[in-house]
C-alpha positions, 0 to 999 in steps of 0.5 A: 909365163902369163895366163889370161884371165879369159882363155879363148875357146872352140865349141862344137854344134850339131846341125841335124841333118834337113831335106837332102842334107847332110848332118853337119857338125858346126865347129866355131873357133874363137867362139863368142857366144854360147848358143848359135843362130843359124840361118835356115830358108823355113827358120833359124834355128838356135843351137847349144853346143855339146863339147867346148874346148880351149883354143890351139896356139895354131888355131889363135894365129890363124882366127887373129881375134875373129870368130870363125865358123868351120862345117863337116859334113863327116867326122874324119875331115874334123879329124884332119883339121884337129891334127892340122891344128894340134888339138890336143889328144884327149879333146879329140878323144873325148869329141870321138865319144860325142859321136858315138853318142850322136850316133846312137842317139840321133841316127847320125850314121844315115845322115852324116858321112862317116 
């Protein structure tokens, strides 16, 4: 079995919640970057993200080279698309603690669905 020398990877961002949205959590499969530009009406904001894991056979498959971004606005559809995708098992662990973290920190639990 070959390993290649650069493993493609997944990143996670958090959007603070804004106006009359939601927090969101900014997930990009086949990330390129480190950091984020993203697009606001007032002004961009640049993101760094706070967990990177490798990428899924699944997820490679399906994202065929591109990058891909994925928004949730709460944790549980997050959970379903890492079971959809077979993230392994520590790296969801370890993303649960994240939001723990984000909870206390943040106060994402008044502005993100749980």
């Amino acid at each position: 079995m070959q390993h290649s020398v650069h493993k493609a990877c997944v990143r996670y961002y958090y959007l603070p919640a804004r106006h009359d949205k939601y927090a969101e959590i900014i997930e990009v499969v086949n990330s390129q970057h480190y950091t984020i530009d993203v697009p606001m009406w007032e002004e961009d904001i640049i993101l760094e993200p706070f967990y990177t894991r490798f990428i899924t056979t699944k997820e490679e498959k399906h994202c065929r080279g591109s990058e891909i971004w994925k928004l949730f606005s709460g944790w549980e559809k997050l959970y379903s698309d890492h079971q959809k995708y077979e993230v392994e098992e520590k790296d969801v662990l370890l993303l649960k603690e994240f939001k723990n973290t984000l909870l206390l920190s943040k106060g994402v639990s008044n502005n993100m669905v749980a």
